[in-house]
N, C-alpha and C positions, 0 to 999 in steps of 0.2 A: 844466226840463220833462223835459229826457232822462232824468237822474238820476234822476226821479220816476218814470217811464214803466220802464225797468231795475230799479228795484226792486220793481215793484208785479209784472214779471214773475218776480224772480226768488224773490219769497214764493210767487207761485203752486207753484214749485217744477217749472213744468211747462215752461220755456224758449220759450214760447208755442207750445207743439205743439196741435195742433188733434186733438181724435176720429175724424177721417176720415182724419188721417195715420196713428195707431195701429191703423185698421182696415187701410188699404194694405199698411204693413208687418207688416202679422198677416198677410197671405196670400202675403206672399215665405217666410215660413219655413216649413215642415217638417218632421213629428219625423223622425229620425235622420237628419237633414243634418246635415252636417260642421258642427260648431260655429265653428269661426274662418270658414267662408264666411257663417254666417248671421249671425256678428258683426259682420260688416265691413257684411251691405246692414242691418242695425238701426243700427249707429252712424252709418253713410252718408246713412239717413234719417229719422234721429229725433233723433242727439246722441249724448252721454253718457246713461246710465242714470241715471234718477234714484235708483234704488234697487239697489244689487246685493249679492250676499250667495256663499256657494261654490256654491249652487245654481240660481240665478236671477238674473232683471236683470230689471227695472219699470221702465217710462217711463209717465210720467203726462198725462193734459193735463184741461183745467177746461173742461166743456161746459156752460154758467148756471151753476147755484151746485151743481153735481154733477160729481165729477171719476172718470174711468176710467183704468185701470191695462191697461197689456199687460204683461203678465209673462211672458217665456218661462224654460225650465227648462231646464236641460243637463245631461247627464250621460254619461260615457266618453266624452268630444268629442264628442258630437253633442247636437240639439236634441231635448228630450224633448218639452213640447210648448208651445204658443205661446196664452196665455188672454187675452179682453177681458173687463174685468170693472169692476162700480162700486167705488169706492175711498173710502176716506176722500181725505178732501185736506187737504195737507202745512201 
């Protein structure tokens, strides 16, 4: 059952993050906040990024059968800016 339960979250690809988590940590960030500070309370409160690229990090999570994305953007070490947004899902 755990096995089952573990993987059913980890197709979601959302690590069972909730919407309301993704909203909380939308309002700790910033644009032009120091990037390694706004890294540290996003990883602190969400995880790993489900999605990251040289410009951006997306964490996902699955609200019914519709899933939203924060995406925050960086650039010169700071936070450009920090979006919630509907997503496909993973």
């Amino acid at each position: 059952m755990y096995t089952l339960l573990l993987s059913l979250l980890l197709a979601c690809g959302s690590g069972g993050r909730t919407v309301a988590e993704l909203e909380a940590a939308k309002g700790e960030v910033k644009p032009f906040q120091k990037w390694d500070e706004a890294q540290g309370k996003l990883t602190a409160a969400l995880g790993e990024p489900d999605v990251t690229t040289d410009l951006a990090w997306t964490w996902i999570a699955k609200d019914g059968e519709t899933c939203k994305g924060l995406t925050v953007t960086h650039m010169g070490g700071t936070v450009g800016t920090a979006t919630l947004a509907k997503q496909k899902c993973p």
